[in-house]
LUMLUM-598867 format. One record per atom (N, C-alpha, C): residue in three letters; x, y, z. Coordinates in steps of 0.05 Angstrom, whole numbers, plus 5000, padded with zeros to 4 digits. Atoms other than C-alpha are relative to their C-alpha. Example, Ala and Ser with C-alpha at 12.3 -4.5 7.8 and 13.67 -1.06 7.14 Angstrom:
LUMLUM-598867
ala501849765000ala524649105156ala501850245000ser498449764999ser527349795143ser498550225014
This chain:
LUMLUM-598867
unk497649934985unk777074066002unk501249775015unk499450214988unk777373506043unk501349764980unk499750265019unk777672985982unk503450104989unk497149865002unk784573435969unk501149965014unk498150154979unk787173276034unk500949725009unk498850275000unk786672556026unk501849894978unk496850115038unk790072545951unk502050045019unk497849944993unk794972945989unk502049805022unk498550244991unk796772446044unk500449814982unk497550285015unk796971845999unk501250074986unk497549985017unk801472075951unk501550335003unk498449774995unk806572645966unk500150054967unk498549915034unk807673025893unk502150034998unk497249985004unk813873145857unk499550235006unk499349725008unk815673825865unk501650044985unk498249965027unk820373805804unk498450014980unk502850125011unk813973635773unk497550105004unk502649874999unk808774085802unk497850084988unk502249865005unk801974115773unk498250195021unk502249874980unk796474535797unk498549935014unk501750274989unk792073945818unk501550025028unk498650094989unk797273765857unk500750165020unk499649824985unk798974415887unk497150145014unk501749864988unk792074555904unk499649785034unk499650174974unk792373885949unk501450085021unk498049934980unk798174175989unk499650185016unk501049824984unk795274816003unk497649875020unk502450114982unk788174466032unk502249815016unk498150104996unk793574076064unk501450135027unk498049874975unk798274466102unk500650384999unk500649764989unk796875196086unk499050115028unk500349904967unk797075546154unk497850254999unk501949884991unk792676096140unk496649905002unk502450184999unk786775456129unk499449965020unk499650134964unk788975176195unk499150245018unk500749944980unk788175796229unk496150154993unk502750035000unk781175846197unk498849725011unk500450144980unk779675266216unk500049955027unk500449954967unk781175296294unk498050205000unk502749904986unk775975846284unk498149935005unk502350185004unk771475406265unk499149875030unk500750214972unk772674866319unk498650215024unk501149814974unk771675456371unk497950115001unk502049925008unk766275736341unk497849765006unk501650254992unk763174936341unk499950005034unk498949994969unk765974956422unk497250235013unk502449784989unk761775576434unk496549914995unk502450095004unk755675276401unk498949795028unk500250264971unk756474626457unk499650295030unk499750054970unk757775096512unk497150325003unk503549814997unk750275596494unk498049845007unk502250154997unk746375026486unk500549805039unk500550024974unk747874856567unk498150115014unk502849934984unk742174866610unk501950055035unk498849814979unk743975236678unk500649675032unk499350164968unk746974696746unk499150055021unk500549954978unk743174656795unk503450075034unk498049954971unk746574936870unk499449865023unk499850174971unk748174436927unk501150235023unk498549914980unk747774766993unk500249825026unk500250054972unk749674457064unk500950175017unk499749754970unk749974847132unk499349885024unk500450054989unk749474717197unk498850245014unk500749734980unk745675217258unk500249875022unk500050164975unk743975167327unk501949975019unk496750094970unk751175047362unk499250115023unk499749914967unk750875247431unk503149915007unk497949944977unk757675477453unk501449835025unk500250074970unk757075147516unk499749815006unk501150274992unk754274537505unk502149794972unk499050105024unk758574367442unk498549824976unk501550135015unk755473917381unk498949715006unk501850254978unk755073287436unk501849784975unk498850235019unk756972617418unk498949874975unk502150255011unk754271937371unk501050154974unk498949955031unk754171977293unk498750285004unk499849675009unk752372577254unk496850125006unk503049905000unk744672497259unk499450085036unk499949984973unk745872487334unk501150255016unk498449714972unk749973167347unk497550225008unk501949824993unk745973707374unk500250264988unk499849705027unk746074167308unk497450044990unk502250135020unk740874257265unk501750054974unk498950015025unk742974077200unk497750124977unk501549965030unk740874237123unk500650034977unk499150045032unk740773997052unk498750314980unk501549825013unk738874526999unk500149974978unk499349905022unk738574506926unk498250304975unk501349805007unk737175156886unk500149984964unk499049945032unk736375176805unk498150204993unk501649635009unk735575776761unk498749854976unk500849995017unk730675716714unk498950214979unk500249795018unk730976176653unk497649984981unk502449955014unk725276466618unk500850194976unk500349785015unk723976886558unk501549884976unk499250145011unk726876366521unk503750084986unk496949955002unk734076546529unk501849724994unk498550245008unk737375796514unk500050054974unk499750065030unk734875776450unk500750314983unk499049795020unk736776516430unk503149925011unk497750094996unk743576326452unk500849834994unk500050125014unk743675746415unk500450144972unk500749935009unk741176076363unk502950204981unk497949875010unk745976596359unk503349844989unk496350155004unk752676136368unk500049834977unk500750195031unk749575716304unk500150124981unk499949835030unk748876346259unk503850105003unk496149925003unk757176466284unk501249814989unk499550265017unk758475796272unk500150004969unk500050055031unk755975776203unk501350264986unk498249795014unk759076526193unk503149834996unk497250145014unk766076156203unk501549814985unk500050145014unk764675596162unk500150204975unk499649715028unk763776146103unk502550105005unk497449855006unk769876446128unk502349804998unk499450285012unk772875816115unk500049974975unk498450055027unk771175786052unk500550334980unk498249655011unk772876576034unk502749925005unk496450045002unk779976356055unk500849854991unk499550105024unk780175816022unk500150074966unk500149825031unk777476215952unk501850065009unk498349825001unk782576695977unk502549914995unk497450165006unk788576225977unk499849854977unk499950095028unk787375885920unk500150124980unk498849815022unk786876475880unk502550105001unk497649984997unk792776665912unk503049794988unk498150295007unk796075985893unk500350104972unk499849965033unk794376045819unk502350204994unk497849855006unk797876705822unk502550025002unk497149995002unk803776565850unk501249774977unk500050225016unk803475845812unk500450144976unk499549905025unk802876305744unk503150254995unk496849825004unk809076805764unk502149725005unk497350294995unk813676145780unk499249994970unk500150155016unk811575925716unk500750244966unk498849765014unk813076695676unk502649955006unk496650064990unk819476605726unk501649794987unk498750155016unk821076055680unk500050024972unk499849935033unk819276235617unk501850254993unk497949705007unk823376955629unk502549814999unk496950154997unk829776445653unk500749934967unk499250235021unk829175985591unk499850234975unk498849835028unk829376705535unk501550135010unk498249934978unk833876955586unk502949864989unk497150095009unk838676495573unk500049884970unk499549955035unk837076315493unk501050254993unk499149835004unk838376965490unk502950094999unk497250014992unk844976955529unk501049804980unk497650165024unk847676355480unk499850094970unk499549945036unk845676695415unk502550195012unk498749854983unk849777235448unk503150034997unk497250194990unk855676765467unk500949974975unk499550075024unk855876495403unk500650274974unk499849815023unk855077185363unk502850095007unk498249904991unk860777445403unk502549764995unk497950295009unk865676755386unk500150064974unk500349965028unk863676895311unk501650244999unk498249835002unk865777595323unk503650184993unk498349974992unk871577565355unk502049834976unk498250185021unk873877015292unk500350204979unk501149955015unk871577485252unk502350324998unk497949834998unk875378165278unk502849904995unk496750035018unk881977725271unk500950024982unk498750085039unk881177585199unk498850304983unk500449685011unk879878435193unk496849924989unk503349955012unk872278255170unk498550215019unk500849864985unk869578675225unk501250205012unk497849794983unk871179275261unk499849945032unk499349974973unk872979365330unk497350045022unk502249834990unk867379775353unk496649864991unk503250125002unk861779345328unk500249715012unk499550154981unk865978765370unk499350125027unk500249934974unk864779165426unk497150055010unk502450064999unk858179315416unk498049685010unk500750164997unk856578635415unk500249905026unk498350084988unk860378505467unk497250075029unk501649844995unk856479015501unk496849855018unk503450134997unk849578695494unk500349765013unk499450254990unk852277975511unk500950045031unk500149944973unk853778195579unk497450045014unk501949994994unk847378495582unk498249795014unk500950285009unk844877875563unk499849875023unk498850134983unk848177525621unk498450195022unk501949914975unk845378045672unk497749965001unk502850084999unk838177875654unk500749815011unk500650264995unk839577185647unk499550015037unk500150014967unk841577275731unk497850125008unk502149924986unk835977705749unk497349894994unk502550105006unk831077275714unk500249665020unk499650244975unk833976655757unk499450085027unk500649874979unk832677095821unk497150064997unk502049934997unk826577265804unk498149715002unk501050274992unk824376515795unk499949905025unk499550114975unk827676375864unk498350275019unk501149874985unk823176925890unk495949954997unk503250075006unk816676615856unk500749705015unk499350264992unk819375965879unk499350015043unk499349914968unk819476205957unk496250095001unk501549904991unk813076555949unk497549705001unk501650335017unk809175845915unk500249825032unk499450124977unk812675515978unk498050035027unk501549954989unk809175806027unk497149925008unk503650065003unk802475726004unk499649745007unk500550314985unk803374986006unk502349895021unk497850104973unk808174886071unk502449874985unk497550225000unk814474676031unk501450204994unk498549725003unk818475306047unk504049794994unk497150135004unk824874776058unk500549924971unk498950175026unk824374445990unk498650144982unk500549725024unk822875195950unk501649984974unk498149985029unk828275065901unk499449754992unk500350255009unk825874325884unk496250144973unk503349915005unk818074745857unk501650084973unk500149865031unk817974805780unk496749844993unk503349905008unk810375025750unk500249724969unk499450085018unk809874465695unk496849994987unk503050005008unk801974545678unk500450214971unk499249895039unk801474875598unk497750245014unk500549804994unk799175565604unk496449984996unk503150085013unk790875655608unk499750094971unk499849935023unk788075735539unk498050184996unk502249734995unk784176405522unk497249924988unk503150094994unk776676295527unk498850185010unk501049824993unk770976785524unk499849995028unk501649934976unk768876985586unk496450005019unk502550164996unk762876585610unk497350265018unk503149754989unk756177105621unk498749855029unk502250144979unk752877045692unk499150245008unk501049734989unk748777465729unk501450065026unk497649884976unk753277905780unk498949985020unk500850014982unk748377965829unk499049825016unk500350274996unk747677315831unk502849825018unk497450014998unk754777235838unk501150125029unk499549834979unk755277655891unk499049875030unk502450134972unk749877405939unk501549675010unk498550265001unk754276705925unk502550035018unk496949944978unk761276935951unk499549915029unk499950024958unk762776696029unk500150095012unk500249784978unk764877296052unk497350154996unk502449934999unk757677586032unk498149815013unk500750214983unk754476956061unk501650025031unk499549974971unk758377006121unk499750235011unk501349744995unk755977786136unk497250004997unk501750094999unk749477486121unk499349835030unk500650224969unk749576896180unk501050295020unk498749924980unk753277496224unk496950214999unk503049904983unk746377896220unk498049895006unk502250254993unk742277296231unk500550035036unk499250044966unk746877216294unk499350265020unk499549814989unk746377936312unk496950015011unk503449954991unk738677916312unk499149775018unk500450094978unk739077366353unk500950065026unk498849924978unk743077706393unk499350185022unk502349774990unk738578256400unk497949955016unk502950164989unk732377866414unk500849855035unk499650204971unk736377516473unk501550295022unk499849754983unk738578276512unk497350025000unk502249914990unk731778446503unk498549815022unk501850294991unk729777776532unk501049965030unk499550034970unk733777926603unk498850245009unk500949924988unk728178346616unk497849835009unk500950254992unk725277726627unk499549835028unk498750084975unk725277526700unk501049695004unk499250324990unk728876816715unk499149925025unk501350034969unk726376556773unk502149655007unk498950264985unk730676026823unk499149895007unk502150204978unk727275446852unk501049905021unk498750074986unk729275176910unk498549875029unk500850024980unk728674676964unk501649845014unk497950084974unk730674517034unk499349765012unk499850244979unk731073927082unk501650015029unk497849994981unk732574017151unk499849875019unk499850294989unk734373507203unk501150255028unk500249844973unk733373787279unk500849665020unk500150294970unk736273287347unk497449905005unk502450194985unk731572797368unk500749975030unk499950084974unk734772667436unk499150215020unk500549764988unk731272987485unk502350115029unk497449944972unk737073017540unk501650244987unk498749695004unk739773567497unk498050224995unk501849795017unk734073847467unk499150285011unk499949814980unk732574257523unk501450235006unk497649794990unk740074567532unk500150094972unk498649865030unk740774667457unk498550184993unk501949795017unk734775097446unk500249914972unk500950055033unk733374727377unk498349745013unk501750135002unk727774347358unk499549674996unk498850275008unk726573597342unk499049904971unk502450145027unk724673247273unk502150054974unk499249885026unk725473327201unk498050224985unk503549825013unk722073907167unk501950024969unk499449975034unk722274137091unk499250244995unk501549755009unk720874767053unk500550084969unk498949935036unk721175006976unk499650255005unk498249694999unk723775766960unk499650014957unk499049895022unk722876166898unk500150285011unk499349634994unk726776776884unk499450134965unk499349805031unk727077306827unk500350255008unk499349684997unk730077946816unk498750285002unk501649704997unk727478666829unk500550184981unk499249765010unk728279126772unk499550215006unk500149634991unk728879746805unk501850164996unk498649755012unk735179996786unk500450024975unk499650035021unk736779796725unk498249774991unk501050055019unk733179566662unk500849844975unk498650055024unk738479236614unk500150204977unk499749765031unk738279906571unk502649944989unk496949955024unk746179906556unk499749734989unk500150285016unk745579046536unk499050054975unk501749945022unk740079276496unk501250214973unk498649835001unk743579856470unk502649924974unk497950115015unk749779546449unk499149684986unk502250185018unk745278956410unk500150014978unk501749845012unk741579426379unk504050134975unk498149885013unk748979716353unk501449744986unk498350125013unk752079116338unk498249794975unk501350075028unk745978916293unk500250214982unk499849775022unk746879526251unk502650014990unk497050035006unk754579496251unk499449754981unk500950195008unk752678736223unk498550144974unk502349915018unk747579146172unk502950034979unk498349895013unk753679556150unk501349814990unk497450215012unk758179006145unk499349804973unk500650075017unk754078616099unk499950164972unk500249785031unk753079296043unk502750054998unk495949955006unk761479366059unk499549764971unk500150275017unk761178596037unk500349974972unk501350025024unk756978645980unk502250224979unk498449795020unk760379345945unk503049864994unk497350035011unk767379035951unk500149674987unk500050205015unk764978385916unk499550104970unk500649915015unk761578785866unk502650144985unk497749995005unk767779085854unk502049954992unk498050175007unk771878605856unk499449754971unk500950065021unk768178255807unk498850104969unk500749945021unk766378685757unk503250094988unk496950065008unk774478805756unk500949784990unk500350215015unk774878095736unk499150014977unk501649935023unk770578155688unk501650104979unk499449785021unk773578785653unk502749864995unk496350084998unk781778505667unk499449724983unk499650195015unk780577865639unk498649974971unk500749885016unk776578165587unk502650054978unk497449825011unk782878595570unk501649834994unk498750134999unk787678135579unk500349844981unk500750215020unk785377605531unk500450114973unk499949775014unk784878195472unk503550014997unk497649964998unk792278345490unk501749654988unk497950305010unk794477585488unk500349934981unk500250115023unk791277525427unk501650214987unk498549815011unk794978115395unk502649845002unk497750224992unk801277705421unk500949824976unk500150425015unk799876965393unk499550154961unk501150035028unk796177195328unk502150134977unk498149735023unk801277815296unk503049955016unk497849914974unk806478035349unk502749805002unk497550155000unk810477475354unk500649884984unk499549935029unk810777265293unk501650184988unk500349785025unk811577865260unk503650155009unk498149934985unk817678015313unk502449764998unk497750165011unk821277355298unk501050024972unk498550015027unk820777375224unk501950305002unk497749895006unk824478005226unk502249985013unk497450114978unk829677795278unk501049844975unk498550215018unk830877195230unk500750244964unk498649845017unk831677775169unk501950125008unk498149844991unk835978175207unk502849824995unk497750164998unk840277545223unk501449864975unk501050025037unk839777385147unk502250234988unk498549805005unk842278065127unk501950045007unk497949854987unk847078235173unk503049684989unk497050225004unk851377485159unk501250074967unk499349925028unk850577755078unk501350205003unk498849805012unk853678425092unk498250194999unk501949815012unk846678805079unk499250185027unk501449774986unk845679145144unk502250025020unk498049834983unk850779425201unk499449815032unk500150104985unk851079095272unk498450175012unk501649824975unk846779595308unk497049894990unk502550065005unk840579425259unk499449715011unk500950244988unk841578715278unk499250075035unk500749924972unk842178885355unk497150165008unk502649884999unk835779325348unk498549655000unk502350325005unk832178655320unk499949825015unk500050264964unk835078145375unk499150175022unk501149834982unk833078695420unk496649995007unk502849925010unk826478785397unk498649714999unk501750184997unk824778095393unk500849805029unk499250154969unk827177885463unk497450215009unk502149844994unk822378475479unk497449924996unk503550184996unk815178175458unk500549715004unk499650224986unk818277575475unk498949985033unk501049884974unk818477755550unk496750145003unk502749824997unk811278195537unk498549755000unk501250245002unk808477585507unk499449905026unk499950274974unk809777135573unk499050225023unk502349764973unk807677725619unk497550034997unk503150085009unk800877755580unk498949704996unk501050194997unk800477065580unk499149975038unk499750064966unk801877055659unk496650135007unk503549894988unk795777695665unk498149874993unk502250135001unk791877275630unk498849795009unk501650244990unk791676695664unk499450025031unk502449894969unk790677145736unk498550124996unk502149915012unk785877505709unk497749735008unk503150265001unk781576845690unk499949855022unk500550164978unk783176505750unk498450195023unk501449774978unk780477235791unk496649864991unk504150025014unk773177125746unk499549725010unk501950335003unk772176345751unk500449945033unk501950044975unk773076495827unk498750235013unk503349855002unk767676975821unk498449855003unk501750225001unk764076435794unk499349785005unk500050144982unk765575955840unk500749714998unk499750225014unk769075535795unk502849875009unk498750034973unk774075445858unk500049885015unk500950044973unk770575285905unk499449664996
């Protein structure tokens, strides 16, 4: 992914010129829904830095002692008639709560690295697809408009043709008829390009320069469907790996509620600095010298127990359980649909390529044959240009399923990633 984002800086692509190579650079690139996987990431890294902190000790100072009456007296600070005192207190945690908190923010971490690259699979399959409708959206334009100039031209022939009484009226109009038609595809098949063109955009951040994007990569070529084992396949995917690390995290998560039944204990020690002069020592009622003392505390569980921590843990490792068998079924799923669709698909194309189109031009070219001899009526021709603009268009739509189809399976197989 990365090695994609540096093609992509050094050389900007054509977009008049768009391969797929090229378009996959753009997405790893400047796709926004990467970027905002990524910031999960960073934050997710962020969280890791701010578990593995060990607890700051507490600076206290205070003064006691004042007397009202006699005020704090003069001279520096060691000289007023206070008693002073340093303190520092740190918590020290037990039950080995750092490292389950570690622990945990490392199995999140590496969940959004996986979800990282699930959105990446996800956009790239996404790419392909829109990449393969831009690229139908051009193949409908270009019989779209062959169509429209046989059309043009039959209707010019026509119309020479009604002057010099060879034709009737009504089979000019007919024609006439269809050549309009003709012309309304042609437009809705240019709209429909400029709507694959917008969607392609997107994916790789060049929504401004959408109408410069034409698909110029040669359609994939049909190829069995490579045997693997599913369950294999399955266990592979990121989003199943990342519902994997999220119950790793959860059980650490668990282990570290149970673990604040743990007592922490504070340590802590003092230093306190009493007047030496005895001309006050007397009026101040405080003592003279330096003394010292160390202090530990810990908590009393007497009211509570951490049951609800524990509690809600305990739930969000099981939720975590679930989420992984969600995971898994809608990979399974989604993969054995692959499977079957590009299965199908290929079957269909071949029906297409091998008979179909063929078998739909030669009679177009008889029709057109016949009909300039006299041997067949303008409607049989119109049936036949009809009919073969029709698996024409089928054709390029089964070429299109078939090449999302194969791009769904090979990122099954991780031939994506």
């Amino acid at each position: 992914m990365w090695g994609l984002m540096a093609q992509a800086q050094a050389q900007a692509p054509d977009l008049a010129h768009l391969s797929l190579s090229a378009a996959d650079a753009l997405l790893a690139q400047k796709n926004r829904e990467l970027q905002t996987a990524r910031r999960a990431v960073e934050a997710a890294q962020a969280a890791t830095l701010t578990a593995s902190a060990r607890p700051n000790p507490n600076l206290s100072l205070g003064v006691g002692s004042v007397n009202p009456q006699v005020g704090v007296g003069g001279g520096g600070l060691r000289d007023k008639i206070v008693d002073s005192s340093i303190r520092v207190d740190q918590l020290v945690e037990r039950g080995n709560k750092r490292e389950l908190r570690v622990s945990t923010a490392k199995k999140l971490e590496a969940a959004s690295g996986e979800d990282l690259a699930d959105v990446l699979r996800q956009q790239r399959l996404a790419l392909r697809a829109s990449y393969y409708d831009l690229q139908l959206a051009q193949d409908r334009v270009a019989i779209s408009a062959d169509t429209a100039e046989l059309y043009r031209h039959s209707l010019q022939a026509a119309d020479l043709r009604l002057k010099a009484g060879d034709i009737a009226s009504s089979d000019v109009a007919r024609i006439r008829v269809d050549a309009l038609r003709a012309q309304n595809d042609a437009g809705a098949a240019e709209a429909d390009r400029r709507r694959a063109q917008l969607a392609l955009a997107y994916l790789i951040g060049t929504e401004h320069h959408a109408d410069l994007l034409k698909a110029t990569d040669a359609w994939p070529a049909p190829q069995p469907a490579a045997a693997a084992d599913l369950d294999e396949l399955i266990e592979r995917r990121p989003d199943v790996r990342a519902a994997r690390s999220r119950i790793e995290a959860a059980g650490a998560a668990r282990d570290l509620a149970k673990s604040l039944r743990t007592r922490d204990l504070t340590l802590g020690a003092q230093f306190d600095h009493y007047p030496v002069n005895p001309l006050y020592a007397a009026t101040s009622g405080a003592g003279t010298g330096n003394t010292w003392g160390v202090f530990v505390s810990a908590p009393l569980f007497t009211r509570y127990y951490f049951e609800g921590e524990i509690a809600q843990a305990e739930s969000a490792y099981n939720s975590a359980t679930d989420n992984l068998e969600r995971a898994r079924a809608v990979a399974r799923s989604e993969t054995a649909k692959a499977l079957s669709d590009v299965s199908a698909a290929a079957e269909r194309l071949a029906r297409y390529q091998d008979s179909l189109l063929a078998e739909a031009k030669k009679s177009a070219d008889s029709a057109e044959f016949a009909y300039k001899n006299g041997a067949i009526g303008v409607m049989d021709l119109l049936d036949a240009r009809r009919t073969l603009r029709a698996i024409q268009l089928d054709a390029a739509s089964a070429q299109a399923e078939y090449a999302k189809a194969l791009a769904a399976w090979q990122s099954g197989l991780g031939g994506m990633q």
